[in-house]
One Martini backbone bead per residue (centre of mass of N, CA, C, O) as a GRO file, in nm:
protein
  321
    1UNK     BB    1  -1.855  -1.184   3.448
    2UNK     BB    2  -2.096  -1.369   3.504
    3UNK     BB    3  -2.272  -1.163   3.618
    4UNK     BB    4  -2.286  -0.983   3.334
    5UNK     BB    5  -2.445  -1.226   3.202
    6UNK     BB    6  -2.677  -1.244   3.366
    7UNK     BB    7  -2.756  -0.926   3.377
    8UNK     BB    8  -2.659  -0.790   3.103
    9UNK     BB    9  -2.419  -0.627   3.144
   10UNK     BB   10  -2.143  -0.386   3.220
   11UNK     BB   11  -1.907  -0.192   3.262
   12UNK     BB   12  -1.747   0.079   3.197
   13UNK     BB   13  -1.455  -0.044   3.089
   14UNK     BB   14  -1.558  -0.117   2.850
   15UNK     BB   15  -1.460  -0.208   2.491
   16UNK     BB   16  -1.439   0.025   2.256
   17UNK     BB   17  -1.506   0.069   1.942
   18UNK     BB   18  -1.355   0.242   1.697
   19UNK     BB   19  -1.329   0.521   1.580
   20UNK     BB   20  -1.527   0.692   1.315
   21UNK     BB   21  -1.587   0.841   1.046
   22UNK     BB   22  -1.947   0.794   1.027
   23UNK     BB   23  -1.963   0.641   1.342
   24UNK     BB   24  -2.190   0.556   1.571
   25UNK     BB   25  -2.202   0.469   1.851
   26UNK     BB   26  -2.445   0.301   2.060
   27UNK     BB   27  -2.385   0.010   2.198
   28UNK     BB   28  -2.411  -0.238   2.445
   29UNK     BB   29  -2.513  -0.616   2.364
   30UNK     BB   30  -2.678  -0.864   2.463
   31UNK     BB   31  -2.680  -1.128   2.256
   32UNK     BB   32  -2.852  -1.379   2.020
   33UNK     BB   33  -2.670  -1.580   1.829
   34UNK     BB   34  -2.893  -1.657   1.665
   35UNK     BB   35  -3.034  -1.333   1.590
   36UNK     BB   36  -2.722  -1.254   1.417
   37UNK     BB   37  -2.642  -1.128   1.143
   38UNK     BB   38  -2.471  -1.331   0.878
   39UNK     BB   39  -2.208  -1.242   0.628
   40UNK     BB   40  -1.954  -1.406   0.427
   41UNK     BB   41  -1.984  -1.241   0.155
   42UNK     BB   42  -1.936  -0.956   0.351
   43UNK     BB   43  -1.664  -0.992   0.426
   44UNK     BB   44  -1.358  -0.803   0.435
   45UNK     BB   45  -1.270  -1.094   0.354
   46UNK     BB   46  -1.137  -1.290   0.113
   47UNK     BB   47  -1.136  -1.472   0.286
   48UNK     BB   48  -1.218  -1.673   0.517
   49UNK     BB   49  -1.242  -1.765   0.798
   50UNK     BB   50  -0.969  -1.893   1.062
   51UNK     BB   51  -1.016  -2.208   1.201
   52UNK     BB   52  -0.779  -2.119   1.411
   53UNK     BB   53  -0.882  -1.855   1.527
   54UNK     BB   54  -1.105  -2.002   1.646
   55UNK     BB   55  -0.993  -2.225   1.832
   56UNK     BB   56  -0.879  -2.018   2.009
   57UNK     BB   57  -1.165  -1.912   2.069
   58UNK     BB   58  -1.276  -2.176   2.198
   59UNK     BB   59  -1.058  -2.226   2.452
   60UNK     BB   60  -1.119  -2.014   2.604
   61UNK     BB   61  -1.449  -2.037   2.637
   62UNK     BB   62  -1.404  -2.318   2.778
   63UNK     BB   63  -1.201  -2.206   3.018
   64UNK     BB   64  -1.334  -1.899   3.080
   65UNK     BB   65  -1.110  -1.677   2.902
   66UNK     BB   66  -1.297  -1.489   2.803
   67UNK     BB   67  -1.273  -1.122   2.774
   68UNK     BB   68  -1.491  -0.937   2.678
   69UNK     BB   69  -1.380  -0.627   2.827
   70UNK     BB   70  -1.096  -0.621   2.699
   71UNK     BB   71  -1.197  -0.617   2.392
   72UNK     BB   72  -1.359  -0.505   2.122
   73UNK     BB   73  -1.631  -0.642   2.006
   74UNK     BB   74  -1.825  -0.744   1.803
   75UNK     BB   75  -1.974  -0.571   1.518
   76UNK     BB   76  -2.289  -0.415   1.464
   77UNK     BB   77  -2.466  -0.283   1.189
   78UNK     BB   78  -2.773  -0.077   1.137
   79UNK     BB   79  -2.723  -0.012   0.827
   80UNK     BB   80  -2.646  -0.344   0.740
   81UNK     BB   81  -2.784  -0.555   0.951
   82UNK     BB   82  -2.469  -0.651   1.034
   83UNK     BB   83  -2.197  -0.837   1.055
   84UNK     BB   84  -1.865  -0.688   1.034
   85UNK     BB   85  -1.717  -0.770   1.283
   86UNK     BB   86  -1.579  -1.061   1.461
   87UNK     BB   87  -1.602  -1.351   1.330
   88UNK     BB   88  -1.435  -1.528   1.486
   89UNK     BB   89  -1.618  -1.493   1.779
   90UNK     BB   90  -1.898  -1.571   1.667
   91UNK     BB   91  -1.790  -1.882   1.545
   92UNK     BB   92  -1.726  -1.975   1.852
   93UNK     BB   93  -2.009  -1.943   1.989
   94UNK     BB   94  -2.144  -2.152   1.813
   95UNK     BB   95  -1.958  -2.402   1.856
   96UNK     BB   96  -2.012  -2.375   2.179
   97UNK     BB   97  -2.308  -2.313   2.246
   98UNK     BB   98  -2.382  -2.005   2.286
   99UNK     BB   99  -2.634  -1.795   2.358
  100UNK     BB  100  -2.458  -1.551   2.403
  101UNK     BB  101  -2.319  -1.205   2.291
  102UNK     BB  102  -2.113  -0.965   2.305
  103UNK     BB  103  -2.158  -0.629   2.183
  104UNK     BB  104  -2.156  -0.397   1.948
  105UNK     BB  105  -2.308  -0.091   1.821
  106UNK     BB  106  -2.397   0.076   1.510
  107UNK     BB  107  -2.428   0.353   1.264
  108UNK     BB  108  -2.339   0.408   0.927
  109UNK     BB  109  -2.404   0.662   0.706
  110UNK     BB  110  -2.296   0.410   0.484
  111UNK     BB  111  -2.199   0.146   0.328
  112UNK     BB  112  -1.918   0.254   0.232
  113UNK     BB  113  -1.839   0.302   0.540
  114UNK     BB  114  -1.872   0.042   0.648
  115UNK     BB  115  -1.637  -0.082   0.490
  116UNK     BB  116  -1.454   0.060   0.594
  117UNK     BB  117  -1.471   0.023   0.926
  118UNK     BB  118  -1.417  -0.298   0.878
  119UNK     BB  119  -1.151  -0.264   0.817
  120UNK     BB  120  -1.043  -0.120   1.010
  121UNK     BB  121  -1.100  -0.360   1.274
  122UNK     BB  122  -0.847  -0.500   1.123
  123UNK     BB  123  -0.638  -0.427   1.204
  124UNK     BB  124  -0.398  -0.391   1.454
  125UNK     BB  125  -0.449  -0.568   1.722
  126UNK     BB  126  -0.382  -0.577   2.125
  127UNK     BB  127  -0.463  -0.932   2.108
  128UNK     BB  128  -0.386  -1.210   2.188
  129UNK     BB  129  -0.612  -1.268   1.921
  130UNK     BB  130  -0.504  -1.210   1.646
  131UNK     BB  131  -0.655  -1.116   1.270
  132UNK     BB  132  -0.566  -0.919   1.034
  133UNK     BB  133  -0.526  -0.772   0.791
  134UNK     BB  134  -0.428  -0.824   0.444
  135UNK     BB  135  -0.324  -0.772   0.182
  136UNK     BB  136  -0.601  -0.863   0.004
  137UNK     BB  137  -0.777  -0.694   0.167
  138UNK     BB  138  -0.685  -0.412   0.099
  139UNK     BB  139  -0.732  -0.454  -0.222
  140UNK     BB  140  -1.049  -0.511  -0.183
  141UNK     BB  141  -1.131  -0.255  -0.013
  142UNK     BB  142  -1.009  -0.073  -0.238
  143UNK     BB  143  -1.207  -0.158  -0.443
  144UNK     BB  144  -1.516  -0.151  -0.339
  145UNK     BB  145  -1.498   0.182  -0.297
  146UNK     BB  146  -1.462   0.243  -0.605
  147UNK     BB  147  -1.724   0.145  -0.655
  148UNK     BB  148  -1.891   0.310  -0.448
  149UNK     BB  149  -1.808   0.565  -0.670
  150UNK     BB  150  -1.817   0.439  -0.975
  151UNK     BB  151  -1.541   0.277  -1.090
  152UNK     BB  152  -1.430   0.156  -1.376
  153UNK     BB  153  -1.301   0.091  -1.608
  154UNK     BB  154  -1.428   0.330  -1.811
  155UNK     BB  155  -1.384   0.466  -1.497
  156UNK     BB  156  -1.128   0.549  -1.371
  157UNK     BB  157  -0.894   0.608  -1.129
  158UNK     BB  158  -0.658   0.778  -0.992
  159UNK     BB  159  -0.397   0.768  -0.787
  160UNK     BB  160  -0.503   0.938  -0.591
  161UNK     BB  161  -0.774   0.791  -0.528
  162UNK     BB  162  -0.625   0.563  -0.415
  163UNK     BB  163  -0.474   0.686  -0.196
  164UNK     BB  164  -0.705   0.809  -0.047
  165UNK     BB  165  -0.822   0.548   0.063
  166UNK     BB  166  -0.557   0.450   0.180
  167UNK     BB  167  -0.602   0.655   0.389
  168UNK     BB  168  -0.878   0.611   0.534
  169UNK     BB  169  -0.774   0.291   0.578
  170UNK     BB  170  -0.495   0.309   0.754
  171UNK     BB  171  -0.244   0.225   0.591
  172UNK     BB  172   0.031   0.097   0.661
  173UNK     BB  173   0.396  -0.028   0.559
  174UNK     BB  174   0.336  -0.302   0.744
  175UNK     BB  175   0.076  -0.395   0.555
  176UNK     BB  176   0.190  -0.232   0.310
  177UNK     BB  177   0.242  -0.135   0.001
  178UNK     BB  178   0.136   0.144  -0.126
  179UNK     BB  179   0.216   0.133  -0.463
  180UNK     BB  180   0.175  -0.185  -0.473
  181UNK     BB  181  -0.159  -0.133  -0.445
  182UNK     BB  182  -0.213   0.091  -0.683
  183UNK     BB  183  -0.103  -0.105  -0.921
  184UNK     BB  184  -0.305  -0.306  -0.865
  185UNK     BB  185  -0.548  -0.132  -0.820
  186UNK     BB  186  -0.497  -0.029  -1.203
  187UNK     BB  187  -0.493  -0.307  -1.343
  188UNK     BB  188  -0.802  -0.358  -1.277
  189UNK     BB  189  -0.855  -0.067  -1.417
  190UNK     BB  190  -0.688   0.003  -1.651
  191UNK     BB  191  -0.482   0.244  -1.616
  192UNK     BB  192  -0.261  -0.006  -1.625
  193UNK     BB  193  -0.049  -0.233  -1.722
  194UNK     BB  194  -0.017  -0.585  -1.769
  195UNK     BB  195   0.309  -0.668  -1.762
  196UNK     BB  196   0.560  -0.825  -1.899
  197UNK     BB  197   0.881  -0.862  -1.786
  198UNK     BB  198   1.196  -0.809  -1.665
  199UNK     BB  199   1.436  -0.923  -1.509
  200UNK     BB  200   1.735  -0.812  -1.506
  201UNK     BB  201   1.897  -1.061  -1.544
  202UNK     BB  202   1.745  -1.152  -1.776
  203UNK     BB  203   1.797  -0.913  -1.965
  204UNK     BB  204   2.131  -0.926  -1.953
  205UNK     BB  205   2.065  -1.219  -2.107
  206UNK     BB  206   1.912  -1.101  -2.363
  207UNK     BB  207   2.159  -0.909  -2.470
  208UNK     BB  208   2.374  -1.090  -2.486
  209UNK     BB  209   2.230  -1.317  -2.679
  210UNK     BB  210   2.133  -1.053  -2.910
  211UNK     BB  211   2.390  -0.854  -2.876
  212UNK     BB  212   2.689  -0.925  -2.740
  213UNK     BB  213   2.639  -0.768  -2.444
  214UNK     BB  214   2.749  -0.646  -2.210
  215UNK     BB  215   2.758  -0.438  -1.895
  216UNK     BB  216   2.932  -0.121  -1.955
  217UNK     BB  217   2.979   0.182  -1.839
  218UNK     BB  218   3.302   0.177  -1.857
  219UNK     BB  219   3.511   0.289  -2.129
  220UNK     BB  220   3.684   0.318  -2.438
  221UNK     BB  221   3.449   0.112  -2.619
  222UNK     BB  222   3.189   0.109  -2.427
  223UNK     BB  223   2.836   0.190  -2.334
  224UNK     BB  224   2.636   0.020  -2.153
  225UNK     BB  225   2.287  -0.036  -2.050
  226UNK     BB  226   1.997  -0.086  -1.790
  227UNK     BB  227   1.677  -0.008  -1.777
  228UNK     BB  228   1.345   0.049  -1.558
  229UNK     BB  229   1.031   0.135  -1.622
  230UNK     BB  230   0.719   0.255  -1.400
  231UNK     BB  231   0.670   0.580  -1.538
  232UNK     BB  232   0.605   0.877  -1.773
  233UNK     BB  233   0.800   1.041  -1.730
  234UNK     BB  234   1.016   1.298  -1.889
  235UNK     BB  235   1.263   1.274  -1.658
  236UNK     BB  236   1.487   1.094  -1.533
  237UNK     BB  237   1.750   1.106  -1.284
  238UNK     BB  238   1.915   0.849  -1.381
  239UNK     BB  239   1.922   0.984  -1.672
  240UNK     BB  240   2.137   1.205  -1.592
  241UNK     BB  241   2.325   1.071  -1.469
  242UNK     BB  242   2.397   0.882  -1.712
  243UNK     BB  243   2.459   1.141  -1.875
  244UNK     BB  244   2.703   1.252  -1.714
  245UNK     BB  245   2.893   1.040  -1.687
  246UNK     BB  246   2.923   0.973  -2.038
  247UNK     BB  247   3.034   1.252  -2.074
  248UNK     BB  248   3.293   1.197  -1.890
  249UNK     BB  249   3.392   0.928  -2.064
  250UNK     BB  250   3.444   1.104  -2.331
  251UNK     BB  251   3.646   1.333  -2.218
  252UNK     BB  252   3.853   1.147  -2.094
  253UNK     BB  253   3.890   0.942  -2.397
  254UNK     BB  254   3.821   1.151  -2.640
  255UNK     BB  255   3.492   1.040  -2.725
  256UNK     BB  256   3.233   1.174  -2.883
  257UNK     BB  257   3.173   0.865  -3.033
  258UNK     BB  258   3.123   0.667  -2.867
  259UNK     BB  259   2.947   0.451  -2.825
  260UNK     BB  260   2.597   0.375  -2.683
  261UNK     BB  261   2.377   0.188  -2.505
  262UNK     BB  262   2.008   0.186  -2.398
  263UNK     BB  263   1.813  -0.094  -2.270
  264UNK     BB  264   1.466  -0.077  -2.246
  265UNK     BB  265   1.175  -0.127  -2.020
  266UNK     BB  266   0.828  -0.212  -1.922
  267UNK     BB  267   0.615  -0.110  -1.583
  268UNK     BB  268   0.338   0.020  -1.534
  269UNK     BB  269   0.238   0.145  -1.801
  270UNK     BB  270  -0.047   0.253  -2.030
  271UNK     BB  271   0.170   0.305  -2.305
  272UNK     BB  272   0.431   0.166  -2.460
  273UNK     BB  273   0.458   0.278  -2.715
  274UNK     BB  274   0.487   0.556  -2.614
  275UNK     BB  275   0.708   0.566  -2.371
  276UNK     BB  276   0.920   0.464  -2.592
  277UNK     BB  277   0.942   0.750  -2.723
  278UNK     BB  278   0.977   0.943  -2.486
  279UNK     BB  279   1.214   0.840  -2.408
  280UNK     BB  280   1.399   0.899  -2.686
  281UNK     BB  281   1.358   1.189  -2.627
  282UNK     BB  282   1.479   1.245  -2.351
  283UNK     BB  283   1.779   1.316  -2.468
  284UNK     BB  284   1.714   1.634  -2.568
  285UNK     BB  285   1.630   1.727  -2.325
  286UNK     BB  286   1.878   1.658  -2.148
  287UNK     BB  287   2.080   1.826  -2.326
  288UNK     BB  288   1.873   2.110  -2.278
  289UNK     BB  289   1.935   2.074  -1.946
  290UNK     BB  290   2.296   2.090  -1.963
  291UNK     BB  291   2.302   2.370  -2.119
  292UNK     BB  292   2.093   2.547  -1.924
  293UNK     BB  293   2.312   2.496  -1.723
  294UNK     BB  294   2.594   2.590  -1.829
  295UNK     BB  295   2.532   2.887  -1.937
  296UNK     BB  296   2.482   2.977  -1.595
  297UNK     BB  297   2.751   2.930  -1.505
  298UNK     BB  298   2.919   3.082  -1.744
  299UNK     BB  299   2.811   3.323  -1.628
  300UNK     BB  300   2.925   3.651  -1.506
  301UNK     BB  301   2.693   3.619  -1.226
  302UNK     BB  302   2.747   3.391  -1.117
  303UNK     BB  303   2.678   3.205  -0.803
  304UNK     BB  304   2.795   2.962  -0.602
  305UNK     BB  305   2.655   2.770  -0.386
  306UNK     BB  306   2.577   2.672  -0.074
  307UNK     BB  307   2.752   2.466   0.193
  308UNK     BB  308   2.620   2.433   0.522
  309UNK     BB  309   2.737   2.268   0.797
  310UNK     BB  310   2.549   2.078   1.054
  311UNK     BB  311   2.584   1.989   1.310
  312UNK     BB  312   2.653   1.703   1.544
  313UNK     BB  313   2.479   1.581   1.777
  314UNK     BB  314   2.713   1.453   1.884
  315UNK     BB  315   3.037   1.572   1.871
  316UNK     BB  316   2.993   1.861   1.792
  317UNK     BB  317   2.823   1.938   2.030
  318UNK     BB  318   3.002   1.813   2.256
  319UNK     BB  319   3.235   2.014   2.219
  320UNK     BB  320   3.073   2.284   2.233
  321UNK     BB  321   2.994   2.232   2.576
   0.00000   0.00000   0.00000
């Protein structure tokens, strides 16, 4: 390894850095950590980097144990002239006084592209010294994409076009929870309400002190119940459920005047006013959609669906082996 940094070379199995779509790898090459443009204000990351995880790449270089060509250096993008990845190992350089550093030279598409790109890098990877980005940096960078297409308060992006940013960036699970990212960037740009709301318990703590009513599903003298609203479809699956249910409780108890309240909050969600009216109305909706399904079983064409057991892997399969 000293050969080639004397030498200014690199092996042939040198580790390049990710493929990304409009990012063209141009070369490796050994540069003076002087003369590499750095902006730490247009770092992919939230915060600035993490002054532990230098000093671990400190140590590396210090003990000669820095493996160049284990895994992709630093990349600098000639389109934006500047360092984009690698800030940790760049600034362990810097601080240990190295000449040289290794790089990858890139050159990509657009701003738009590099910071894509950037933040790709940052993605979790198979290296001793690992820096992921965190939640507020994916956060970060679909934000700043959206800036890069124009979208503002005043236009905002639909959930399909964060979502589709998302994909771009390939975030996974394991990185973020994808719908909470986009009520997030939805928030920033006015899309949804950022709402004070309840939480379940707080709820039924707050029904109890103001209604004297505590949440009672089943029984023969009131039926209660707490919903929390998070988008404003126009019939909810839970509300189907919940009203069918209570028509069956209804006719246990022969009690077609049963009581029943059911207590609704909302959250990320455009305009409460609106919404509010939606769920009440959503009432005649679910009883015009079980009465079009009873309808139909009625008629004396009805034909029952059927249900076809599939076979189980484990035991049914290898009975009949």
């Amino acid at each position: 390894m000293n050969e080639h940094m004397q030498n200014k070379t690199w092996p042939n199995d040198a580790v390049k850095p990710p493929v990304f779509a409009d990012v063209e790898f141009i070369n490796f090459k050994w540069a003076k950590v002087k003369d590499i443009p750095v902006d730490r204000k247009k770092n992919a990351r939230v915060g600035d980097i993490d002054p532990r995880q230098v000093a671990k790449w400190n140590s590396t270089l210090i003990q000669n144990k820095y493996k160049h060509f284990a895994f992709f250096p630093p990349i600098y993008d000639k389109t934006v002239k500047r360092l984009i990845s690698g800030h940790h190992k760049y600034q362990s350089h810097v601080l240990t006084k190295q000449e040289y550093i290794f790089i990858a030279e890139v050159k990509s598409k657009s701003e738009s592209v590099s910071d894509y790109y950037a933040s790709y890098c940052n993605k979790p990877q198979d290296e001793f010294i690992n820096t992921p980005r965190k939640y507020e940096d994916i956060v970060n960078d679909v934000r700043k994409q959206l800036e890069h297409d124009g979208y503002t308060k005043s236009n905002p992006p639909t959930e399909n076009y964060i979502a589709n940013v998302l994909k771009t960036l390939a975030v996974t699970p394991i990185e973020a929870n994808k719908s909470q990212v986009i009520r997030d960037i939805a928030k920033q740009f006015g899309v949804i309400e950022n709402l004070k709301t309840y939480s379940e318990t707080e709820a039924k703590e707050y029904i109890e002190e103001t209604y004297g009513l505590t949440e009672c599903k089943k029984g023969p003298k009131q039926n209660v119940t707490y919903k929390k609203y998070n988008n404003d479809k126009e019939i909810w699956d839970d509300d189907i459920v919940w009203f069918l249910n209570l028509s069956q409780q209804r006719k246990k108890h022969n009690k077609p005047d049963l009581k029943t309240k059911r207590f609704i909050s909302f959250e990320n969600i455009n305009d409460v006013k609106n919404s509010r009216e939606n769920r009440i109305e959503s009432i005649s909706k679910i009883e015009k959609y079980i009465l079009d399904a009873a309808e139909i079983i009625k008629s004396k064409d009805y034909v029952r669906p059927e249900m076809i057991p599939l076979p189980q892997k484990d035991s049914d399969y290898e009975s009949n082996s």
